[in-house]
C-alpha positions, 0 to 999 in steps of 0.5 A: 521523452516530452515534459507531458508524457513524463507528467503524465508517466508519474500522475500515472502511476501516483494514480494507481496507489488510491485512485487520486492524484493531488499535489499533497499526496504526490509529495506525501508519498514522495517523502513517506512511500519509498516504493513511489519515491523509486518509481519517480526517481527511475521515471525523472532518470529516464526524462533527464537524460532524454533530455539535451539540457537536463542530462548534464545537471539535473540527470547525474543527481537524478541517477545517484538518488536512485542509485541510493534507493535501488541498493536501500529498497533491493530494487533494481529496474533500470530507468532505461527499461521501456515501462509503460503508465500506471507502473506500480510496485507492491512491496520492495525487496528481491526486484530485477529487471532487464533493462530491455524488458518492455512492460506494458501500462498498469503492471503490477510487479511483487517482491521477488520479482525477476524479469530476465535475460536467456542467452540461449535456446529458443527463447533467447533474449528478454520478456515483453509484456502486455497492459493489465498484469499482476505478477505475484511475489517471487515469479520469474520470467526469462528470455523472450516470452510474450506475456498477453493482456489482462494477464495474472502470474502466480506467486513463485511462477517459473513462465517458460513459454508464451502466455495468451490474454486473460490468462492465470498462470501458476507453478513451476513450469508455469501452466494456464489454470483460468482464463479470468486474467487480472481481474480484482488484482489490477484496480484503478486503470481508468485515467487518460493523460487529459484528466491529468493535465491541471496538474 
């Protein structure tokens, strides 16, 4: 991973909290937002050990203070997840994610959250996920699902098969209800890595 993508992963997603982006309110919310803090040290993990330099000094420290937070916070996404920009956390507690899950931009991900594992049947192996979705608190998706754009899960949702775009998705199993998708729940996605490069 290069230095501006990895810039441009953590402005991302500092953007996604109040629309702005400032070097006092990254380090407010480095220091006062143990959500953030999360997504900046599981951002600068994966940045640190891609790096040839980096993954023997600055890596082992990196891990180890996420470490701290993934067992103070109950989060536990692994930095080597595939997760794209504008990543935003809505309250810690309960989190899991596989690391082979791959996440799309501007994800939304609630408490209780698992993304998940199957070892068998015909959805063995781990979820992939598309740009602009909202997953609400306690939702729960296992093995290879393909979860489309622009795409909102219902609090204790069990998805269990494929979800297309614009979709709202409630229930255990979880069954399409609407086709409005995440609108109103996923707000602030209009950044581009340009308008943060003075940064």
């Amino acid at each position: 991973m290069q230095y501006k993508y990895y810039k441009f992963l953590i402005c991302s997603d500092l953007y996604r909290i109040k629309g702005e982006v400032s070097f006092k309110f990254f380090l407010w919310h480095l220091f006062r937002w143990n959500v953030f803090r999360y997504n900046y040290w599981m951002r600068t993990c994966s940045y640190t050990k891609s790096n040839m330099y980096l993954k023997y000094f600055c890596y082992p420290v990196a891990k180890f203070l996420l470490n701290r937070l993934k067992y103070k916070l109950g989060i536990s996404i692994p930095p080597e997840t595939n997760i794209g920009s504008g990543f935003c956390i809505g309250h810690f507690g309960g989190i899991t994610v596989h690391p082979k899950t791959t996440i799309g931009k501007n994800c939304n991900i609630s408490q209780g959250v698992t993304l998940g594992k199957a070892n068998r049947g015909k959805h063995k192996g781990y979820p992939v996920l598309g740009d602009n979705i909202y997953i609400g608190p306690g939702a729960k998706i296992f093995g290879d699902i393909k979860v489309g754009n622009n795409v909102a899960i219902g609090a204790n949702c069990v998805v269990t098969k494929d979800v297309p775009d614009n979709s709202v998705v409630v229930g255990i199993p979880g069954r399409v209800i609407s086709k409005k998708g995440s609108k109103g729940y996923v707000n602030r996605t209009d950044y581009d890595e340009k308008a943060f490069a003075i940064y």
